[in-house]
One Martini backbone bead per residue (centre of mass of N, CA, C, O) as a GRO file, in nm:
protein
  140
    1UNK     BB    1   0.096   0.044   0.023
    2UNK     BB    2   0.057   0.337  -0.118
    3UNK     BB    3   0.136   0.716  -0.088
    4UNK     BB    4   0.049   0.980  -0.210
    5UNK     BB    5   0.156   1.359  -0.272
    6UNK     BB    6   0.108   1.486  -0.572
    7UNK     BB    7   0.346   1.444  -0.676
    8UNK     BB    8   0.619   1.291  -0.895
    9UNK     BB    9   0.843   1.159  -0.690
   10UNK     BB   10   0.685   0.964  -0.450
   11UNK     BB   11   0.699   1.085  -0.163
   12UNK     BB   12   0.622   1.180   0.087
   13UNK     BB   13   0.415   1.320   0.318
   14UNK     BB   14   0.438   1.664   0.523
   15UNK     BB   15   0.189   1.686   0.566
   16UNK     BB   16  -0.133   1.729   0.738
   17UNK     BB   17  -0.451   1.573   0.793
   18UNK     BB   18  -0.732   1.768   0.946
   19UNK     BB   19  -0.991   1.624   0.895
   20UNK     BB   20  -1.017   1.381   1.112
   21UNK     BB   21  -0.947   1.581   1.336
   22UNK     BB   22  -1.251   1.717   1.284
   23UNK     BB   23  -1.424   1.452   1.301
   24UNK     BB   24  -1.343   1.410   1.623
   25UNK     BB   25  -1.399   1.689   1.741
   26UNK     BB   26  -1.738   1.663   1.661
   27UNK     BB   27  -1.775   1.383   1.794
   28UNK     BB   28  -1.716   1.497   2.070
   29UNK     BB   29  -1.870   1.732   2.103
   30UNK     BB   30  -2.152   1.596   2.076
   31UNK     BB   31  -2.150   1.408   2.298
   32UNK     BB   32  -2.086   1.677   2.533
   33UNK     BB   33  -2.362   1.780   2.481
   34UNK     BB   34  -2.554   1.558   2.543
   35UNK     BB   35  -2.450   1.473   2.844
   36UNK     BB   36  -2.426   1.734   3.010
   37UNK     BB   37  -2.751   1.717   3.129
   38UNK     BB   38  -2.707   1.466   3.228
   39UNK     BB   39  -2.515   1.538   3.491
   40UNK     BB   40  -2.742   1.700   3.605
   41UNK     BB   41  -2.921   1.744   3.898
   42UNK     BB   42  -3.254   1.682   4.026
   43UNK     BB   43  -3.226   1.684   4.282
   44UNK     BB   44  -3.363   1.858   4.537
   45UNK     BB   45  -3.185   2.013   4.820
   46UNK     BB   46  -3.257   2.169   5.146
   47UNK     BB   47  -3.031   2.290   5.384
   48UNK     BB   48  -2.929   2.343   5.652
   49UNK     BB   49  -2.878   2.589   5.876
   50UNK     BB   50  -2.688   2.756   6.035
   51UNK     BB   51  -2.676   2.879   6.406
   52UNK     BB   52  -2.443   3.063   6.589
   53UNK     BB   53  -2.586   3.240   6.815
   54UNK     BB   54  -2.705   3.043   6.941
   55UNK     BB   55  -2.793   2.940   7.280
   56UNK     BB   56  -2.868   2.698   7.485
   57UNK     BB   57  -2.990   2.744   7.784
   58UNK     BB   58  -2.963   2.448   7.961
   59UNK     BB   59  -2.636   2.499   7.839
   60UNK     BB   60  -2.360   2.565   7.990
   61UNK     BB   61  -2.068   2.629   8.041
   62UNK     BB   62  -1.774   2.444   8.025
   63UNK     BB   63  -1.606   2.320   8.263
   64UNK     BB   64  -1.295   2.414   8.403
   65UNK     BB   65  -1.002   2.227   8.542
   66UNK     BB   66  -0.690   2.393   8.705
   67UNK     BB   67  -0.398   2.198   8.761
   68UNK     BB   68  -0.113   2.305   8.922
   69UNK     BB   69   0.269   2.240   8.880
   70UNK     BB   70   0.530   2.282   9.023
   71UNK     BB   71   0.852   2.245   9.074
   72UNK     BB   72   0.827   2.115   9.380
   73UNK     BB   73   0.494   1.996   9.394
   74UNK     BB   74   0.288   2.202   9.394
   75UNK     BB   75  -0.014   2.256   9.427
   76UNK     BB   76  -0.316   2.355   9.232
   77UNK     BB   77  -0.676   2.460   9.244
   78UNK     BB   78  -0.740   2.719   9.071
   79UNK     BB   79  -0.517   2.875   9.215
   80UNK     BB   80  -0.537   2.717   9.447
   81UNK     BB   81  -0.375   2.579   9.755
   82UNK     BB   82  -0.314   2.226   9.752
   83UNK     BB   83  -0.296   1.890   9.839
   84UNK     BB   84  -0.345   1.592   9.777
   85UNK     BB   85  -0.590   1.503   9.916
   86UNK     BB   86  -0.762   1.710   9.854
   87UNK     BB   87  -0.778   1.694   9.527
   88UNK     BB   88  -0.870   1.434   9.557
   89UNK     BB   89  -1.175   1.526   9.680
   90UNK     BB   90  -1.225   1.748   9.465
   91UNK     BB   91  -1.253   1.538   9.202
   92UNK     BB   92  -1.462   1.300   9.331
   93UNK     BB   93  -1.652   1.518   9.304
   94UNK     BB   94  -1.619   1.631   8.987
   95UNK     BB   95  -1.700   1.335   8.876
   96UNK     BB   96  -2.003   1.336   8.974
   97UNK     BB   97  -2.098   1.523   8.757
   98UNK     BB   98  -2.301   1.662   8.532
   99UNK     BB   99  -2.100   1.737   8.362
  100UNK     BB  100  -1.817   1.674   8.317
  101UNK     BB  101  -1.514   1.813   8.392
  102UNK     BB  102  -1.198   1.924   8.299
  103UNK     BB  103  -0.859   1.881   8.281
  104UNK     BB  104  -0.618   2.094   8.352
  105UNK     BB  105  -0.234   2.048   8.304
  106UNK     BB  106   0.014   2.256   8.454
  107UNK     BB  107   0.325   2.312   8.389
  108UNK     BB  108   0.645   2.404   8.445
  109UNK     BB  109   0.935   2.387   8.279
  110UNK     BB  110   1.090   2.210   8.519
  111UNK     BB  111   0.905   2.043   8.579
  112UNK     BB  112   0.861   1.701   8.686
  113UNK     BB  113   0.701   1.455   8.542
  114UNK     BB  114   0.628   1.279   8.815
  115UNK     BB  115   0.432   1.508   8.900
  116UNK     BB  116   0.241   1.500   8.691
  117UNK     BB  117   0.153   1.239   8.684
  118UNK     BB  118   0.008   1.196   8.951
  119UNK     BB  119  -0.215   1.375   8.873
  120UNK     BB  120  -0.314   1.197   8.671
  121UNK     BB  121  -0.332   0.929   8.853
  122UNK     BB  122  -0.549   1.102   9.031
  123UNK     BB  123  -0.763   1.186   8.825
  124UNK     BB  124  -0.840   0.888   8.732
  125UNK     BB  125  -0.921   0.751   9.042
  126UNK     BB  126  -1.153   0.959   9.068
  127UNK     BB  127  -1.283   0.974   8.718
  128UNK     BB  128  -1.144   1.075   8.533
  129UNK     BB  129  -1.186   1.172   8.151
  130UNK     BB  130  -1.067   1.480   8.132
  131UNK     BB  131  -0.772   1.504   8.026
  132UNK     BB  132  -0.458   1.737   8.018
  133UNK     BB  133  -0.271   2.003   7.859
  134UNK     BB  134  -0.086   2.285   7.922
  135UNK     BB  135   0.074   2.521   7.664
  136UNK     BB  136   0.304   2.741   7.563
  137UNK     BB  137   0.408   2.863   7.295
  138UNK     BB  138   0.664   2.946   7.116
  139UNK     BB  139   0.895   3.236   7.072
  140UNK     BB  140   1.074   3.415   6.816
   0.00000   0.00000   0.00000
């Protein structure tokens, strides 16, 4: 099967021959006219609107405890000073509330982990579930 050039030479063609890329362009056209139509949905859903400005009156926010744990093991119980036993019976009875309320544990950058920990395991111990950490990012 031989191509000819349409000249006397009888070499190949050099030019590109547009017209089947033309036909496959408007086939192509042609199809995702017919398809695009067919793409979009009928189906219309009415969707929730958020509304944040509005507050549950009969849910109060959230309590937090803070447990601050100094370098030498002084605890604190929201910034007041207390014992071992006394932050015991006070967490004890906090773990008993309806929301229960979360702990946050506060330690100084010195703080042995060790001291941390003990609140950690004094705090579930008296039946606490929402135990945290407060840190302060570092500034550059």
């Amino acid at each position: 099967m031989s191509f000819s050039s349409g000249n006397d030479s009888g070499g190949p063609m050099s030019e590109i021959n547009v017209t089947p890329l033309v036909d496959v362009m408007l086939v192509l056209l042609i199809i995702f006219m017919i398809t695009a139509p067919l793409m979009s949905h009928k189906t219309k859903v009415e969707l929730p609107e958020a509304n944040y400005d509005t507050r549950e009156p009969d849910k109060a926010a959230p309590v937090i405890i803070t447990v601050a744990v100094t370098e030498d093991g002084k605890l604190f119980f929201n910034d007041e000073p207390v014992t071992r036993e006394l932050l015991e019976s006070r967490l004890s009875i906090e773990a008993q509330k309806t929301p229960q309320p979360s702990v946050n544990i506060r330690g100084d950058k010195t703080t042995r982990y060790r001291f941390v920990s003990e609140v950690v395991n004094i705090a579930q111990a008296q039946g606490m579930r929402k135990v945290g950490f407060v840190a302060v990012r570092e500034r550059n």
